[in-house]
C-alpha positions as CSV (number, residue, x, y, z in Angstrom):
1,X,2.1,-46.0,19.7
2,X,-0.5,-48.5,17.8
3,X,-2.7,-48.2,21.0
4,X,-2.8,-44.3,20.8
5,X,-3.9,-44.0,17.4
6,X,-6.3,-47.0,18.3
7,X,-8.1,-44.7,20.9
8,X,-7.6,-42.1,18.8
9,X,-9.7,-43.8,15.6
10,X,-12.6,-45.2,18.0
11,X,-13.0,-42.2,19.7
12,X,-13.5,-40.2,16.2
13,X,-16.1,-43.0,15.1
14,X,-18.2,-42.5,18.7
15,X,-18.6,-39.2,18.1
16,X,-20.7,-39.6,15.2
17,X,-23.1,-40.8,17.7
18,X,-26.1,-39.2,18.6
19,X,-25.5,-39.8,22.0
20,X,-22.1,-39.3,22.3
21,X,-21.6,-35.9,20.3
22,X,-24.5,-34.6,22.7
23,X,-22.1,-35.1,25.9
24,X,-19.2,-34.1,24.0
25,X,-21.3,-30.3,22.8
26,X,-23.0,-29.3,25.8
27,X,-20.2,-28.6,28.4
28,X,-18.0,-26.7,26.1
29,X,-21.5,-24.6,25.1
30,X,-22.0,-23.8,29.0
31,X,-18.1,-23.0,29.5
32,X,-17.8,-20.7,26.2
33,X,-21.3,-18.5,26.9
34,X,-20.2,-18.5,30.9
35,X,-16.5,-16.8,30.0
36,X,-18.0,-14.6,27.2
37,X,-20.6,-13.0,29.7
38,X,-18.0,-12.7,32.8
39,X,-15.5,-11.5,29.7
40,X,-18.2,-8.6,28.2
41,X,-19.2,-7.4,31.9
42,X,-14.6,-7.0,33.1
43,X,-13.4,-6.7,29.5
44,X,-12.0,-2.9,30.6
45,X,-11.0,-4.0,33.7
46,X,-9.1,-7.1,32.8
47,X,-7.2,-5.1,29.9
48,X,-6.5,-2.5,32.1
49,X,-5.0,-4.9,34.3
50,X,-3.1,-7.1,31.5
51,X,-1.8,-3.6,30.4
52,X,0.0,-3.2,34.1
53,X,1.9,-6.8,33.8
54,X,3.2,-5.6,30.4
55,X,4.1,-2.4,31.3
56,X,6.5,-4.3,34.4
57,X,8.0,-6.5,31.6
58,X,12.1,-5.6,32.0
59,X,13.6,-4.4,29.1
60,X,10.9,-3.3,26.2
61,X,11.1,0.6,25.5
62,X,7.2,1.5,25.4
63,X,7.7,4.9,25.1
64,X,6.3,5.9,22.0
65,X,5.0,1.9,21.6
66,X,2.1,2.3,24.3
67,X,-0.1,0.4,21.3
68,X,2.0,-2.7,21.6
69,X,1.3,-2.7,24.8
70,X,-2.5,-2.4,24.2
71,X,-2.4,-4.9,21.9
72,X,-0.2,-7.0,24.3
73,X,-2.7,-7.0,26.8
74,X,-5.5,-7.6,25.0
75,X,-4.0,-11.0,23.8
76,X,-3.2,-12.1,27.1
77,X,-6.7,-11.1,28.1
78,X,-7.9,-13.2,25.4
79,X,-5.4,-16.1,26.2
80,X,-6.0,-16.0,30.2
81,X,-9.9,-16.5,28.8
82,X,-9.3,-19.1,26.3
83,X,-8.2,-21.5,29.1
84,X,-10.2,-20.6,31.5
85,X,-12.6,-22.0,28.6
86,X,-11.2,-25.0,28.1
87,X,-10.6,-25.8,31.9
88,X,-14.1,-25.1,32.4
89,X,-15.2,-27.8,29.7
90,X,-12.7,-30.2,31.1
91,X,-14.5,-29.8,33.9
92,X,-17.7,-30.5,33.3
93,X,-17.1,-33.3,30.6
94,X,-15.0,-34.7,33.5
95,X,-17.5,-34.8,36.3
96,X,-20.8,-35.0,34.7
97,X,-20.4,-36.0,31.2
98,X,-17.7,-38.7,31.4
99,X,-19.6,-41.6,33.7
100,X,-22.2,-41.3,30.6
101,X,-19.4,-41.5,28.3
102,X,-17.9,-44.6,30.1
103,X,-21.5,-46.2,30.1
104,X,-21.7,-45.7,26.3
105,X,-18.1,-47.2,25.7
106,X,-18.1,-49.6,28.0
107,X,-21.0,-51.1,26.5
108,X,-19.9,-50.9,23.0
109,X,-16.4,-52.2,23.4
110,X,-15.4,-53.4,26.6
111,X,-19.1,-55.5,27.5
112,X,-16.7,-58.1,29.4
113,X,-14.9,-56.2,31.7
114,X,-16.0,-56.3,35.0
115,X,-16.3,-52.9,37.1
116,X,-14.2,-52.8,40.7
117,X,-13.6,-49.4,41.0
118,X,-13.5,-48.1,44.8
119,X,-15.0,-45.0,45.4
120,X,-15.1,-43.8,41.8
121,X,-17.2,-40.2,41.9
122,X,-15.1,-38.8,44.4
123,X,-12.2,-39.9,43.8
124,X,-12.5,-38.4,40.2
125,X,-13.6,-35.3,41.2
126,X,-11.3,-34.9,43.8
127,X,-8.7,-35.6,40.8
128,X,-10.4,-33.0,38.6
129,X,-10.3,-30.6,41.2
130,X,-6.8,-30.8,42.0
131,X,-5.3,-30.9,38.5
132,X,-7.4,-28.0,37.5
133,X,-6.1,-25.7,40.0
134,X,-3.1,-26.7,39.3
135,X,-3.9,-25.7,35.3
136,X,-5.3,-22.3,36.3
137,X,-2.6,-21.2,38.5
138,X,-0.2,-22.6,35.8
139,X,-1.7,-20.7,33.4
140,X,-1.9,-17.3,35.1
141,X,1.7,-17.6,35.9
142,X,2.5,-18.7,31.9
143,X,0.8,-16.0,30.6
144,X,3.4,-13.3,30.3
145,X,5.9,-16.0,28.9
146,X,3.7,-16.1,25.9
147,X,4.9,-13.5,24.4
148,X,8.3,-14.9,23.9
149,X,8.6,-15.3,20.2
150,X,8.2,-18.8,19.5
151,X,6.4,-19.8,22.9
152,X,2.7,-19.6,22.1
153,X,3.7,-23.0,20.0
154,X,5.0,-24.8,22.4
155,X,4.2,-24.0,26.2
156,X,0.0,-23.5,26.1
157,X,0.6,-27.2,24.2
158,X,2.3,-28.7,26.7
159,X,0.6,-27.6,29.5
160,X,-2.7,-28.8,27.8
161,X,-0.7,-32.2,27.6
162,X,-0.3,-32.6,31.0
163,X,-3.3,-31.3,32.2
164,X,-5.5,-33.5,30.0
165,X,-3.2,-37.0,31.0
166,X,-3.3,-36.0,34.7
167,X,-7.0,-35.6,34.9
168,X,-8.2,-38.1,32.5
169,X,-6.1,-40.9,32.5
170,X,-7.6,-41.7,36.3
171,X,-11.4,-40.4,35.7
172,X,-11.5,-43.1,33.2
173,X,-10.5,-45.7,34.9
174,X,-12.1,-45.1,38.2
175,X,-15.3,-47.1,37.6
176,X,-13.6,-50.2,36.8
177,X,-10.4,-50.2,38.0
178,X,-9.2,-51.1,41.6
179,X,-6.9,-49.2,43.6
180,X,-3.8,-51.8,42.7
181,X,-5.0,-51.8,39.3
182,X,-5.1,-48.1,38.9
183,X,-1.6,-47.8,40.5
184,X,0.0,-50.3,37.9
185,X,-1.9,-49.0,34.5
186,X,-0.9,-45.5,35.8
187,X,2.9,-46.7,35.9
188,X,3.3,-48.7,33.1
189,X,1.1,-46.9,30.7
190,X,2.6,-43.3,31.3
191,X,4.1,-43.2,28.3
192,X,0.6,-44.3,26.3
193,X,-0.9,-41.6,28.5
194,X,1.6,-38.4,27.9
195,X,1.3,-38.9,24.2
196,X,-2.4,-39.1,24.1
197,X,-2.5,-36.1,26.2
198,X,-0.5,-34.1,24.2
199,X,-2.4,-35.0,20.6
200,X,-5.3,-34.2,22.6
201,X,-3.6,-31.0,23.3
202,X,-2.7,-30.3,19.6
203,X,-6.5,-31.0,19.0
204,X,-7.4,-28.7,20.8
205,X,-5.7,-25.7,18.7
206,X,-7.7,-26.3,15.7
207,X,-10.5,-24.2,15.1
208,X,-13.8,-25.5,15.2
209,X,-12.1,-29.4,16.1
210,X,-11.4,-27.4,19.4
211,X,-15.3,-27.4,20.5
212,X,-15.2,-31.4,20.4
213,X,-12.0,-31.8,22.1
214,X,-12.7,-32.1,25.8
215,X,-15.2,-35.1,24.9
216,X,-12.6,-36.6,22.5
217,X,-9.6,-36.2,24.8
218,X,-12.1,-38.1,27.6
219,X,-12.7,-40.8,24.8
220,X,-9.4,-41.3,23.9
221,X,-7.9,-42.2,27.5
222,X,-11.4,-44.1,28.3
223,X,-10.3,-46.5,25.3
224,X,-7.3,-46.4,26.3
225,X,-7.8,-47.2,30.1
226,X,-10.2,-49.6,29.3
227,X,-8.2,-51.7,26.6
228,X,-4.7,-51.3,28.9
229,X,-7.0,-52.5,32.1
230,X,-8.4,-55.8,29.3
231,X,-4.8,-56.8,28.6
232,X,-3.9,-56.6,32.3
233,X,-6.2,-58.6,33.4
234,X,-5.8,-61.3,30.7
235,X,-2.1,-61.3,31.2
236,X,-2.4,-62.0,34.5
237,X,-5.3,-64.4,34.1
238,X,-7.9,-63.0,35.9
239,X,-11.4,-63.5,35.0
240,X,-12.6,-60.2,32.9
């Protein structure tokens, strides 16, 4: 996957931007001081109410372990917050920081390629929208399965992987892209797209490297879009 670590490399090098690292810092700011506050004013609450979905787990002989149970909770507290995090930045880095993002690219490295996209504002954030409910309701529904031994590696990972190919794969192609054109990078790239999702995904469990990764996981499929949409068009000999 030559094109993957491609986008991958040139999306590393734009963040050391000015520019760039300032639409790739301030959306997952907002989201992290927005879940802290809602999280300090129900912290009680939402324990008390991750403590009643472990308590109904079949199976585990709490008495005498009620701390484990506590502790349980206050994880999947934590957890249910964390995405709710992330979504949030995906969010905003989809709808209002990624058309800046796309300008900045664009102009950098794909100056030739004309921009035919139909609709392109809402159709991404009709996109975002749906894929992000999708993500939250996943993740509500995921949460007890995390603590399966073994399962906080895998699962919150591959969720994130889906999640970051189905929303950005199409938000970064909508400026440029027509509806034909969308439908064939969409199908013949899916394989491009899943893998760059998913190391997205994995960059997104490292500390600190996790602030940057909304912006770098919009990055990555905007280089990616935009050099799949290039080839297309040469290949098929149409004028850029």
């Amino acid at each position: 996957m030559l094109e993957v670590f491609a986008a991958f490399t040139k999306s590393l090098r734009d963040l050391t931007r000015a520019d760039v690292l300032w639409q790739a810092l301030w959306p997952p700011l907002v989201a992290l001081v927005l879940w802290t506050a809602v999280a300090v004013a129900v912290w009680a609450q939402g324990v008390a109410l991750m403590a009643r979905v472990v308590s109904m787990l079949p199976g585990l002989p709490w008495s005498g372990w009620e701390w484990v149970g506590h502790w349980a909770a206050v994880f999947l507290l934590l957890a249910a917050f964390a995405s709710l995090v992330y979504f949030t930045a995906i969010v905003l880095v989809a709808v209002f920081a990624l058309p800046n993002l796309v300008n900045l690219v664009a102009a950098r490295d794909y100056p030739d390629l004309g921009r035919h996209g139909e609709n392109a504002f809402w159709g991404s954030l009709g996109n975002t929208l749906g894929s992000g409910a999708i993500f939250v309701v996943g993740c509500f529904f995921m949460l007890p399965l995390l603590l399966i031994p073994g399962a906080l590696l895998v699962l919150p990972l591959l969720w994130g992987a889906w999640f970051n190919q189905r929303t950005f794969r199409f938000d970064a192609l909508a400026e440029h892209a027509t509806r034909n054109e969308m439908q064939s990078l969409l199908r013949e790239n899916r394989g491009r797209f899943h893998f760059a999702g998913l190391g997205a995904a994995a960059a997104a469990h490292v500390p600190l490297v996790n602030l940057l990764a909304p912006a770098l996981t919009a990055l990555v499929f905007v280089h990616l879009g935009l050099a799949a949409l290039r080839r297309q068009r040469r290949q098929g000999g149409i004028e850029l």
